[in-house]
N, C-alpha and C positions, 0 to 999 in steps of 0.2 A: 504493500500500500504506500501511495506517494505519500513525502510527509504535506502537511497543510501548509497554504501560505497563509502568510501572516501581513493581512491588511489592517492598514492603523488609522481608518476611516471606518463611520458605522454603513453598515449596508442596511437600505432598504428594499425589502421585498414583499410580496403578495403575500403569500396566505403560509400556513405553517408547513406541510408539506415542499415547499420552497424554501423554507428556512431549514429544514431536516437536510435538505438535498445540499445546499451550501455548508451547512456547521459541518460535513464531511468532510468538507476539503475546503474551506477556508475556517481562519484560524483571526477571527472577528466579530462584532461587536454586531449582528442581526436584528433586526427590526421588521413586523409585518403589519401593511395595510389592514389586514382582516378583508382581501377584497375591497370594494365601497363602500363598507363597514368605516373606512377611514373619513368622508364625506360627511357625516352627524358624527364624529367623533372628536370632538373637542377638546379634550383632554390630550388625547393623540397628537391632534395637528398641536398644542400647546410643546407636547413629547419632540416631536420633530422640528419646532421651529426653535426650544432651545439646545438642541444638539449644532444645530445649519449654527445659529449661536458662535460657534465654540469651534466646529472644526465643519471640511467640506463633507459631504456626504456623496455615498454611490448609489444609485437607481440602477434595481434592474426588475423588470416586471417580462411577464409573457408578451409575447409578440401579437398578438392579436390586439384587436381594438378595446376589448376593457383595459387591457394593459395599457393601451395609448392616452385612456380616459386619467387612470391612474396616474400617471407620467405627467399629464398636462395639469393634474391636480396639483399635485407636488409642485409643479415648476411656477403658479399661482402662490403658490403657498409660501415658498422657501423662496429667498435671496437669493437670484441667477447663479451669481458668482461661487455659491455653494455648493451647486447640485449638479455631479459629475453624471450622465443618465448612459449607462453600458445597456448591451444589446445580444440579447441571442437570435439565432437567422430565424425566419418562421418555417420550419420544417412541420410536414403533414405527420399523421400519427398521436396514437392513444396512449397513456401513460397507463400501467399494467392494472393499476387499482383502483382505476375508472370503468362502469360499464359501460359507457359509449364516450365520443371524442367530445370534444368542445363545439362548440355552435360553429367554430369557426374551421372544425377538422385539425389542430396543429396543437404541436405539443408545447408546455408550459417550461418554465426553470429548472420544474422537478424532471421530467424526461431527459434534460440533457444529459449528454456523458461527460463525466468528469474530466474529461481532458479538455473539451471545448470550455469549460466553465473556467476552468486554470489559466485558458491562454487568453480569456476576457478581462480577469481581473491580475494578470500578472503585469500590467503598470504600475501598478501600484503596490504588490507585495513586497514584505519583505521590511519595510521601513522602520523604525520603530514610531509608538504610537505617543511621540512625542504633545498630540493636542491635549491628551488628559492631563488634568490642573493638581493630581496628587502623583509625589516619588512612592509613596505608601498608599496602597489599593485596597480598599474595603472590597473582603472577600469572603467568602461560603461560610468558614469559622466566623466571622462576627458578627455576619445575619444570625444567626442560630445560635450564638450568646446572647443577641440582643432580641431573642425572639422570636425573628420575622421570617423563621423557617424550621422545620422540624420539631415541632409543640404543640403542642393546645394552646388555640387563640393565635397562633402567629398569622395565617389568614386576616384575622380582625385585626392586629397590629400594623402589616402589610396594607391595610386598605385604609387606616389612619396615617401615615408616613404618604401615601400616595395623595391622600386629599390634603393634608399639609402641602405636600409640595406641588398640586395640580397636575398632578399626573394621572395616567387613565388606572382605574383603580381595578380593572380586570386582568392585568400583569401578572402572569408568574412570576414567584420569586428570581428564577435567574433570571427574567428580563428587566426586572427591578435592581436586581446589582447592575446587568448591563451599563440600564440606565444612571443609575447613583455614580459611578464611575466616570462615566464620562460628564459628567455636570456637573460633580459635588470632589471635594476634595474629604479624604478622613476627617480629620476637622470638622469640617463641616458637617460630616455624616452625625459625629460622635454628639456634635450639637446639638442635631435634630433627633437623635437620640434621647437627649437629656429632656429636651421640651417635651418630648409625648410619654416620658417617663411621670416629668411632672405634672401631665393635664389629668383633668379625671376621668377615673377608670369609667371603661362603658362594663357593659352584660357580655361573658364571654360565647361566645359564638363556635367557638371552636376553631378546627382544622378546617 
């Protein structure tokens, strides 16, 4: 197996299946539309305008026309000068875990072969990911000291830290580091820590 490159820019992509088929072979910071799902998603487009923020960002959606709709969203949205937009060819064909093809017959992000995907995003591999604002990374261990993963309640904790900080509050924990990392420095994490330590307790909720 090739080792991943390592892009020091967040990628934006379509749906999670898309993000599965990249986290294989790139060795970076993943982000997904949810679809058009991104369009009334406010918190999201908040998520992505402060990443464009901070450093540039990669677009890569399906070749097809929701893909183009997606793309033209984005470029609406985001500061030109941030939003690098890559490209897979439109080739015809069903991806194995679909029962029939897209409206449009052609395969998505997820269908490609990992070598075509390597040589799209290999301008930019490799660098280091000198845009994040900490040398110290809030990482897996201090979610899960501080709660907001593997517990009872860190769910509820998770969706307080995201509304403090207006972000979309249906994130998985690892897209919530993602996110934390590239916007927040430790420090800063450890601060927002403290503050929802000291608000008052809600009714736990659970996992």
């Amino acid at each position: 197996m090739s080792e991943k490159l390592t892009i020091p820019y967040p990628v934006i992509t379509e749906g999670k299946y898309d993000k599965i088929k990249l986290s294989d072979i790139l060795d970076a910071d993943i982000f997904i539309t949810d679809g058009f799902g991104l369009f009334k998603d406010e918190a999201k487009q908040r998520l992505f305008k402060q990443l464009a923020e901070k450093t540039k960002v990669l677009v890569l959606t399906d070749a097809d026309g929701a893909g183009l709709v997606i793309r033209n969203f984005l470029s609406s949205l985001l500061p030109k000068e941030r939003v690098v937009h890559l490209y897979i060819p439109p080739r015809p064909g069903k991806e194995k875990r679909k029962a029939a093809a897209s409206a449009e017959g052609l395969l998505g992000v997820e269908g490609m072969e990992a070598d075509l995907i390597r040589s799209i995003f290999a301008p930019f591999a490799n660098g280091p990911r000198t845009e994040k604002p900490a040398a110290r990374p809030i990482t897996k261990a201090d979610f899960y000291r501080d709660g907001f993963s593997g517990g009872q309640g860190s769910a509820q904790k998770r969706l307080a830290l995201c509304s403090r900080l207006g972000l979309p509050t249906h994130v998985s924990a690892g897209a919530l580091l993602d996110a934390l990392n590239l916007l927040y420095s430790y420090e800063a994490y450890l601060a927002l820590v403290q503050e929802l330590t000291q608000a008052p307790p809600e009714a736990d909720q659970g996992e």
